[in-house]
LUMLUMDREN-915002 format. One record per residue (C-alpha): residue number from 0; residue in three letters; x, y, z. Coordinates in steps of 0.5 Angstrom, whole numbers, plus 500, padded with zeros to 3 digits. Layout:
<pts>
{titi->NUM; vonu->Ala; xx->X; yy->Y; zz->Z}
...
</pts>
This chain:
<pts>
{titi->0; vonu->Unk; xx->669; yy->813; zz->274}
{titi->1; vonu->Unk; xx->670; yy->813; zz->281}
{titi->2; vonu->Unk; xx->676; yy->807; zz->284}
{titi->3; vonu->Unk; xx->674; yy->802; zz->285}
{titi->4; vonu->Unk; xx->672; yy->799; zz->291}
{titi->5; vonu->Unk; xx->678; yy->795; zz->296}
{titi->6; vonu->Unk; xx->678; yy->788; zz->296}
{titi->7; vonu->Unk; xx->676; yy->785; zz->303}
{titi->8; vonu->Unk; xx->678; yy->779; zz->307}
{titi->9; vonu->Unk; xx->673; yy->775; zz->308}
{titi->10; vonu->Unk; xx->677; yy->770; zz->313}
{titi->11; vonu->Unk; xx->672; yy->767; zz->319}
{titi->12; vonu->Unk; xx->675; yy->768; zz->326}
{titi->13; vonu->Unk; xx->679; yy->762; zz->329}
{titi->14; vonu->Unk; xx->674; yy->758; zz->333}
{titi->15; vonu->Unk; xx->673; yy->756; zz->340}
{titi->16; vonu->Unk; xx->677; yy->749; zz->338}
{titi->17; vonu->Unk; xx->681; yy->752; zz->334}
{titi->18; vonu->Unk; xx->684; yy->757; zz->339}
{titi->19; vonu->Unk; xx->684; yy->752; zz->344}
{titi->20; vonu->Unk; xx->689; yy->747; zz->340}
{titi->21; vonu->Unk; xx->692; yy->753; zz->339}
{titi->22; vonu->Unk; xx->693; yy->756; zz->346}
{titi->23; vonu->Unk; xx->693; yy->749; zz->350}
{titi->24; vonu->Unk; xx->693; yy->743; zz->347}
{titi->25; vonu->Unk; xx->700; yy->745; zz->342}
{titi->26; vonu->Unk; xx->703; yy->748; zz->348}
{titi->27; vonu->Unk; xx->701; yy->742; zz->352}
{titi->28; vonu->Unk; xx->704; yy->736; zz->347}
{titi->29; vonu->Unk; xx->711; yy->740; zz->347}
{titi->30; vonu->Unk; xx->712; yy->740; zz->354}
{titi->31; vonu->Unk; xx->709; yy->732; zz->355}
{titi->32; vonu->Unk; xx->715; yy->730; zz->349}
{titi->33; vonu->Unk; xx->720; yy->734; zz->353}
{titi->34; vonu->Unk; xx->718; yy->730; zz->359}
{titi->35; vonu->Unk; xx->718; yy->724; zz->357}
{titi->36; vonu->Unk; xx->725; yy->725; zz->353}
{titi->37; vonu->Unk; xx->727; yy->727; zz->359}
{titi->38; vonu->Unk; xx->725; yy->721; zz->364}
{titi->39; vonu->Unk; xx->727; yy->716; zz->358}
{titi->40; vonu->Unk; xx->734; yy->720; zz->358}
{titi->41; vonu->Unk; xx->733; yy->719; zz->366}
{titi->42; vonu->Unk; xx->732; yy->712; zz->367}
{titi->43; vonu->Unk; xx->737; yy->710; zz->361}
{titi->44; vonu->Unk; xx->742; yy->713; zz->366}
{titi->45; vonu->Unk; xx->740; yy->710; zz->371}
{titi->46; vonu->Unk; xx->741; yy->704; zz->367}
{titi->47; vonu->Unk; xx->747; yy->705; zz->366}
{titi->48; vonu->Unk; xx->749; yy->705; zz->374}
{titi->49; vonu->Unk; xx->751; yy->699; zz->379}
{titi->50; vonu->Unk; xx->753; yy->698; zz->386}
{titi->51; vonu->Unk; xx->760; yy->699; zz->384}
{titi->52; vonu->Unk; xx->759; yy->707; zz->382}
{titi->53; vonu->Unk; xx->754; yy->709; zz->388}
{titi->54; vonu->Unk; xx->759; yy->706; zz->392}
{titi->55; vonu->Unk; xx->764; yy->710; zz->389}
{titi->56; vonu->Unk; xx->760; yy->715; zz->388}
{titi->57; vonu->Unk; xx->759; yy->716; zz->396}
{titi->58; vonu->Unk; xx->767; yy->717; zz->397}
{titi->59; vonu->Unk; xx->769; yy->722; zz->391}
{titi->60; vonu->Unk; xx->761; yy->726; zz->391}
{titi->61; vonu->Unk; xx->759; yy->732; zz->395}
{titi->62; vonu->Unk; xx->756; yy->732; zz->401}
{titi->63; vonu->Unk; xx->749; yy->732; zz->398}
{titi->64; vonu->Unk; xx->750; yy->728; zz->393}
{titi->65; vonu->Unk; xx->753; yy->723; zz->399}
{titi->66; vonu->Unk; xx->748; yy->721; zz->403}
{titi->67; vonu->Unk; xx->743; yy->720; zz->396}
{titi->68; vonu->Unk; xx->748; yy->715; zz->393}
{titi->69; vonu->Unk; xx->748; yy->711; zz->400}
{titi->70; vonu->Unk; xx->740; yy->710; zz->399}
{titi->71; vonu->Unk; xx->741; yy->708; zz->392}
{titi->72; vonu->Unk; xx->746; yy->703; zz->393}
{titi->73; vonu->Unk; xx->742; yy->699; zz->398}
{titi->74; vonu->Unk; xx->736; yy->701; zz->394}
{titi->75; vonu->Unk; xx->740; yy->697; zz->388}
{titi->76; vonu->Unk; xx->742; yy->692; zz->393}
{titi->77; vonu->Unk; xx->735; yy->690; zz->396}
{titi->78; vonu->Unk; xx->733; yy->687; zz->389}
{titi->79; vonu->Unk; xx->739; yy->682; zz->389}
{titi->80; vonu->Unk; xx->744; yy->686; zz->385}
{titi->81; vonu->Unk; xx->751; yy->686; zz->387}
{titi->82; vonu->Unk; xx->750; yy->679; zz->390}
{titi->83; vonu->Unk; xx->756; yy->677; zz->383}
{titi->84; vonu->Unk; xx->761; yy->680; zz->387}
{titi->85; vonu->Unk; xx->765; yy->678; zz->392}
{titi->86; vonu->Unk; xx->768; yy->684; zz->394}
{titi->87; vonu->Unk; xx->763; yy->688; zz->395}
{titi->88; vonu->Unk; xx->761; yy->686; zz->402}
{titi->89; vonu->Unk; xx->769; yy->688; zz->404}
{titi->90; vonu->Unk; xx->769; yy->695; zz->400}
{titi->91; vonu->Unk; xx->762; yy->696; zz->403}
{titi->92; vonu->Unk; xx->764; yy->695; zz->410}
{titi->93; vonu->Unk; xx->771; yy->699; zz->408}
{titi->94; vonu->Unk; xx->766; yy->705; zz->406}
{titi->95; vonu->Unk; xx->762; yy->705; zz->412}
{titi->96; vonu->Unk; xx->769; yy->706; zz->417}
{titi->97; vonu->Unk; xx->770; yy->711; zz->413}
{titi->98; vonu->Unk; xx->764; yy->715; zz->413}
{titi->99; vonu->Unk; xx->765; yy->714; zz->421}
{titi->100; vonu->Unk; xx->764; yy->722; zz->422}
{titi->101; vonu->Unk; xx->760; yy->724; zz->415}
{titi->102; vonu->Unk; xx->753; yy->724; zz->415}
{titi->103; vonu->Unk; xx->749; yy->720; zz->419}
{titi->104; vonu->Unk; xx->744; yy->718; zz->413}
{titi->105; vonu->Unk; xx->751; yy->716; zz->410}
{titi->106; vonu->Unk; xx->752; yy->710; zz->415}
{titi->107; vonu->Unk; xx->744; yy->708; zz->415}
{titi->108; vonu->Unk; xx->744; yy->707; zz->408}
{titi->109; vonu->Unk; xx->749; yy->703; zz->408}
{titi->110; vonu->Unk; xx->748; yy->699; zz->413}
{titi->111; vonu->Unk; xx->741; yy->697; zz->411}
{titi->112; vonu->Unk; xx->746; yy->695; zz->404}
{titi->113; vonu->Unk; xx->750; yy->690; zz->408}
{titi->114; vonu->Unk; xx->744; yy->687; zz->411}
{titi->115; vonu->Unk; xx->740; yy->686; zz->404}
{titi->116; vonu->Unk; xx->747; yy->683; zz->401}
{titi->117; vonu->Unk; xx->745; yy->677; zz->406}
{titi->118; vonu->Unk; xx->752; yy->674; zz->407}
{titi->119; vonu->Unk; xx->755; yy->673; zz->414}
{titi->120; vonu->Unk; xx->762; yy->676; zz->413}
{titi->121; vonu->Unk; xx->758; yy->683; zz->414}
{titi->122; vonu->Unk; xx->757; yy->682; zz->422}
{titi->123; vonu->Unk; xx->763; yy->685; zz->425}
{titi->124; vonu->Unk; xx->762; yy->691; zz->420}
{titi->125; vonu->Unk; xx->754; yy->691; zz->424}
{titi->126; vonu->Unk; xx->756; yy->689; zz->431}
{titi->127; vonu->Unk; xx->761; yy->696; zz->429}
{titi->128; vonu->Unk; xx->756; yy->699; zz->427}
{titi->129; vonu->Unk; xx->750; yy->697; zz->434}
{titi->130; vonu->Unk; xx->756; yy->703; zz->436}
{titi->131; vonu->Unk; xx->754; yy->708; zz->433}
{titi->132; vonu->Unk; xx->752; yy->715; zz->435}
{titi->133; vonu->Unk; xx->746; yy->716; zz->431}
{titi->134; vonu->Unk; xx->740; yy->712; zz->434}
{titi->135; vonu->Unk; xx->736; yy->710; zz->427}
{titi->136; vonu->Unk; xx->744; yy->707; zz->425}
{titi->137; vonu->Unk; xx->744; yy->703; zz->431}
{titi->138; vonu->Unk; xx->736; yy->700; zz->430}
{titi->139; vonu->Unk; xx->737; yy->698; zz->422}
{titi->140; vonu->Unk; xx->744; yy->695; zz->425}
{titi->141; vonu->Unk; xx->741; yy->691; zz->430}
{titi->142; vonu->Unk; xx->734; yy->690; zz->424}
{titi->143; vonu->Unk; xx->740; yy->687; zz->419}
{titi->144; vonu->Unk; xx->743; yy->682; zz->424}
{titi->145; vonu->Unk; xx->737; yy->680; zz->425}
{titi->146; vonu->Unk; xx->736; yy->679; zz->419}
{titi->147; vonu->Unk; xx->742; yy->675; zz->418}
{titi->148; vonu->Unk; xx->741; yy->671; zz->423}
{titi->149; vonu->Unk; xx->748; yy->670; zz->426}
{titi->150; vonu->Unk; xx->748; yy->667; zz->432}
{titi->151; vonu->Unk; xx->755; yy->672; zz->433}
{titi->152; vonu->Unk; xx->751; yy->678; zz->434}
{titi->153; vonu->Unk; xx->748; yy->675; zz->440}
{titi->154; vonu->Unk; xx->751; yy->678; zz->446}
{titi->155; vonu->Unk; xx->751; yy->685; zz->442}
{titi->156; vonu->Unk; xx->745; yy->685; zz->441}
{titi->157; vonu->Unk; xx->743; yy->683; zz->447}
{titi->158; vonu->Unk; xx->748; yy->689; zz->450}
{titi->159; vonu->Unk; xx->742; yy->693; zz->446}
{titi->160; vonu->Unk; xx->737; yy->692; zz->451}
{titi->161; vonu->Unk; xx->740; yy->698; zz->455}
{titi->162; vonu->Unk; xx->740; yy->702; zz->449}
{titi->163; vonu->Unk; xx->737; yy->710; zz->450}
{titi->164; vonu->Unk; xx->732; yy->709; zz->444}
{titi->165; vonu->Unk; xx->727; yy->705; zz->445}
{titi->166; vonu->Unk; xx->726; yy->703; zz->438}
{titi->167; vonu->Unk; xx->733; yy->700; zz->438}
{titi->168; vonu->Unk; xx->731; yy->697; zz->445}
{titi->169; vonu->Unk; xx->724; yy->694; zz->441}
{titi->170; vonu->Unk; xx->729; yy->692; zz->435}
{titi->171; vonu->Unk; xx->735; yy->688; zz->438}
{titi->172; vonu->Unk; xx->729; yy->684; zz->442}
{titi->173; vonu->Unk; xx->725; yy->682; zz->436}
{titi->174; vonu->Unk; xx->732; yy->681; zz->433}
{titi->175; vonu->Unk; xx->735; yy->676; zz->438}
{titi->176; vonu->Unk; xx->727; yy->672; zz->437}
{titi->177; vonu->Unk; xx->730; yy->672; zz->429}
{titi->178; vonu->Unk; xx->736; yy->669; zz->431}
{titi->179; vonu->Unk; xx->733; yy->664; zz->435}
{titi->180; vonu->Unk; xx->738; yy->662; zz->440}
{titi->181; vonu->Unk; xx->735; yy->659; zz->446}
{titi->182; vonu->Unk; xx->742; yy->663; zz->450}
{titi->183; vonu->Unk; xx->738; yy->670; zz->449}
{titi->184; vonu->Unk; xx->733; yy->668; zz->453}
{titi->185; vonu->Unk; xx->736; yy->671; zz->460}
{titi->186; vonu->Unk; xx->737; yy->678; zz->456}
{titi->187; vonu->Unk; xx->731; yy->678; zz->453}
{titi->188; vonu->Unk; xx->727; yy->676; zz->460}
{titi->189; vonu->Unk; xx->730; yy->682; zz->464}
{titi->190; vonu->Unk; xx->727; yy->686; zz->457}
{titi->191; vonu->Unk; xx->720; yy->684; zz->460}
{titi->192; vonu->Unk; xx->719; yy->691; zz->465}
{titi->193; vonu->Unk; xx->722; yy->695; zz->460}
{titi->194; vonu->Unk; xx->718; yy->703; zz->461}
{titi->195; vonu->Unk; xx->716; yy->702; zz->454}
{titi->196; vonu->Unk; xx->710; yy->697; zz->452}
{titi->197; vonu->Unk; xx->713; yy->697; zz->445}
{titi->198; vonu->Unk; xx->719; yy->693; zz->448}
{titi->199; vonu->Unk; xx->716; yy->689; zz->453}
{titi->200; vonu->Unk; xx->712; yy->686; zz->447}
{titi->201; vonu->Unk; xx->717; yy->685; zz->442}
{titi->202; vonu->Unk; xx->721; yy->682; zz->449}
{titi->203; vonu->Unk; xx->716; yy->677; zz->449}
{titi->204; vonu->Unk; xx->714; yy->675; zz->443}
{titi->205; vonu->Unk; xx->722; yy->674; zz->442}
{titi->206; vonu->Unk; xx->722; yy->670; zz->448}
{titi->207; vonu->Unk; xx->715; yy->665; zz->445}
{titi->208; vonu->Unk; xx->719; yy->664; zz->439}
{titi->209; vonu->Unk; xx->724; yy->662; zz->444}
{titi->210; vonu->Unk; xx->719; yy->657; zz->446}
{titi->211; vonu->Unk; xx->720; yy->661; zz->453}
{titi->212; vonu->Unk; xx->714; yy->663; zz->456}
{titi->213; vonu->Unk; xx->716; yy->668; zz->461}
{titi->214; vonu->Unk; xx->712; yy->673; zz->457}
{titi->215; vonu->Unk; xx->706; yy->670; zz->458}
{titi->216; vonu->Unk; xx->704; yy->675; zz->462}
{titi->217; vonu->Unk; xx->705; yy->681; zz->458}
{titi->218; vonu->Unk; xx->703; yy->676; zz->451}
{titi->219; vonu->Unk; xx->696; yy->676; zz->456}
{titi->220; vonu->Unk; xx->696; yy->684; zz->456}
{titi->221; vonu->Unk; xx->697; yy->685; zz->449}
{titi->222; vonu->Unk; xx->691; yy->680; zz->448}
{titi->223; vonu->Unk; xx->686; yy->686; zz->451}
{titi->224; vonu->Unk; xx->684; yy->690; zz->446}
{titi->225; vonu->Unk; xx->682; yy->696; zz->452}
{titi->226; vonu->Unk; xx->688; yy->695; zz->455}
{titi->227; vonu->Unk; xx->691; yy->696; zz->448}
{titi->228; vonu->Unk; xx->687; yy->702; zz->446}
{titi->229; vonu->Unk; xx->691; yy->705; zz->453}
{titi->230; vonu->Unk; xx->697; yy->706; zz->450}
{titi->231; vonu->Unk; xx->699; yy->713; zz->449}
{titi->232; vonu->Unk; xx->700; yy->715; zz->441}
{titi->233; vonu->Unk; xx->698; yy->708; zz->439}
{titi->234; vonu->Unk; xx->695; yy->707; zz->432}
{titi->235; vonu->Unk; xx->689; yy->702; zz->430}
{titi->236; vonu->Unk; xx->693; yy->698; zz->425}
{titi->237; vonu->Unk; xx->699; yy->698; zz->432}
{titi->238; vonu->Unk; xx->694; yy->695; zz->435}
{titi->239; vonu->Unk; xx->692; yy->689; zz->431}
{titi->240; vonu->Unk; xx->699; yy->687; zz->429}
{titi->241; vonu->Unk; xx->700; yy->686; zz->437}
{titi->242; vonu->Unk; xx->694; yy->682; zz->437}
{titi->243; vonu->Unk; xx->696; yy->677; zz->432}
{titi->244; vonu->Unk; xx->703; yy->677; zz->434}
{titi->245; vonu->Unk; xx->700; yy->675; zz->441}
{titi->246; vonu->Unk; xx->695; yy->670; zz->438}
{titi->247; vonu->Unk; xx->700; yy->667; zz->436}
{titi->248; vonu->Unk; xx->705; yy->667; zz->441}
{titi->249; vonu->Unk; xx->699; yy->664; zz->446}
{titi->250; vonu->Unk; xx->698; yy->658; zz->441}
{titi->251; vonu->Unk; xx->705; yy->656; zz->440}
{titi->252; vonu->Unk; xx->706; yy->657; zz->448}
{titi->253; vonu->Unk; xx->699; yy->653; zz->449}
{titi->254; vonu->Unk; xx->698; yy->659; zz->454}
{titi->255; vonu->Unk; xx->690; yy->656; zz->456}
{titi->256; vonu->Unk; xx->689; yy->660; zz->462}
{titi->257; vonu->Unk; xx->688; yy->665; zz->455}
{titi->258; vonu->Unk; xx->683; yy->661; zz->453}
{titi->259; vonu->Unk; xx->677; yy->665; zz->455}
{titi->260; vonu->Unk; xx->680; yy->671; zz->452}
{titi->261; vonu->Unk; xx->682; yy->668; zz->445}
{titi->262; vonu->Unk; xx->674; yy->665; zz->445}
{titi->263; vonu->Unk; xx->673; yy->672; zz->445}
{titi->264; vonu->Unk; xx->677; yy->675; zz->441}
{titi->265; vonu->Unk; xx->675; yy->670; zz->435}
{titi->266; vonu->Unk; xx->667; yy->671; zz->436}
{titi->267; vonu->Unk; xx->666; yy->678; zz->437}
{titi->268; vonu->Unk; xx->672; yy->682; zz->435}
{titi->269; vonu->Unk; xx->672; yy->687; zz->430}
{titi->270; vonu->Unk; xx->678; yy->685; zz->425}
{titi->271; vonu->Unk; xx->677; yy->681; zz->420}
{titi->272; vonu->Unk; xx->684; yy->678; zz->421}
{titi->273; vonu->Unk; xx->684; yy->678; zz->429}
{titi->274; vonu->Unk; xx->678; yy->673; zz->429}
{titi->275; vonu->Unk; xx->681; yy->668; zz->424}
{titi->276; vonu->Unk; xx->687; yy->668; zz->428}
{titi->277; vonu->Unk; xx->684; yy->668; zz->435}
{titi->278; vonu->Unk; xx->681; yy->661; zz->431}
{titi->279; vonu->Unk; xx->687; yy->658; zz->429}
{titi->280; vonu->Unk; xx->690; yy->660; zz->436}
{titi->281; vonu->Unk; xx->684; yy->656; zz->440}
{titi->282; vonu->Unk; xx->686; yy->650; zz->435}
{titi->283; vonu->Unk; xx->694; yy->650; zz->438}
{titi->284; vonu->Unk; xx->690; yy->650; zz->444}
{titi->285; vonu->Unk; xx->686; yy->644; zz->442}
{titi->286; vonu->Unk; xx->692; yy->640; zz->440}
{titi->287; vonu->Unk; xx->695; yy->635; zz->445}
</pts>
């Protein structure tokens, strides 16, 4: 009798699905659990840091490691950690004299720290830092003094209107207007002929905050969109937030001789916002 015939697999080929979960999508669940893993690992980590170890971190880390911890610790401060402890703002301060020749981007961060701790025993360790070598620690030195509102940093900041870098110059008047001493006045009117419009502006707007008009004529320029427009390198949303500002400056100043202007600017301009604040300016104008 011839052998009998061998037995054959009858087993149909892997569908398309079939291939597809088998090639893809398995592959792609294990790499999405090793990433949410990951992240959870990550963010209960990250729970378990406060102040106090990105503040040592900075002292004891790498120099790249240095600059990241200061960025962390004024990111953990800006949401009000850290405001329990009373020795912060000292060892903050005792840090920042430390890093004096390290990274600038060290000094940054933890100026911008001492500024969100809110509490006024940091301005000496601020008027310091108005000092610095690095331009971008100087503006955010001048912005937290500013913030703070300590009428200490007054005369600083006031030295700060002569500063090289037109951003910190811009900075320090804005936040002379922020203290909202009536003694910055004569430092800030000598900041109206500034060659940076920026800084004229910011001048006058500190000075109407004052209750001062002498920057009446260049709140008058910033309220003509053309003559905006001119400004080298400015940006559509720069241009409407030096209208706003100007509105309101020129309603709490009364400045009628603008009337005709904010009339115009409150039917015809294309801002939404600046024609709803060029009406509220005309209504300051209106009162007695």
């Amino acid at each position: 009798m011839p052998p009998a015939a061998p037995q054959v697999s009858r087993v149909p080929p892997p569908g398309r699905w079939a291939l597809l979960g088998q090639f893809v999508l398995i592959p792609l669940v294990i790499v999405l659990v090793a990433v949410a893993v990951f992240v959870l690992f990550g963010m209960v980590a990250a729970e378990r840091r406060g102040a106090r170890d990105y503040l040592n971190e900075i002292r004891t880390g790498s120099a790249n490691r240095r600059w990241q911890a200061a960025y962390e610790l004024s990111r953990e401060l800006r949401h009000g950690a850290g405001s329990a402890d009373a020795n912060l703002v000292s060892d903050i301060a005792a840090t920042l004299d430390w890093a004096a020749d390290e990274d600038p981007q060290v000094r940054r961060y933890l100026v911008t720290a001492l500024g969100y701790l809110g509490d006024r025993r940091a301005v000496p360790s601020l008027i310091a830092a108005l000092d610095d070598p690095d331009a971008d620690t100087r503006l955010w030195a001048a912005q937290a003094l500013g913030t703070l509102g300590d009428t200490t940093g007054l005369a600083a900041l006031a030295g700060r209107l002569a500063d090289p870098d037109p951003a910190v110059r811009k900075q320090a008047a804005w936040s002379l207007g922020e203290i909202g001493d009536r003694a910055a006045a004569s430092a800030l009117r000598t900041a109206l002929v500034d060659a940076v419009d920026d800084v004229r502006w910011n001048a006058a707007l500190a000075l109407a905050r004052l209750d001062d008009p002498a920057g009446e004529e260049v709140i008058g320029a910033m309220l003509d969109r053309a003559h905006l427009a001119r400004v080298p390198g400015i940006r559509p949303d720069q241009i409407e937030a030096a209208l706003l500002g100007a509105l309101h400056a020129a309603g709490e100043l009364r400045l009628r001789g603008e009337r005709a202007t904010i009339e115009t600017l409150s039917r015809a301009d294309d801002s939404l916002r600046v024609r709803d604040a060029a009406r509220r300016s005309l209504e300051r104008l209106d009162r007695p």
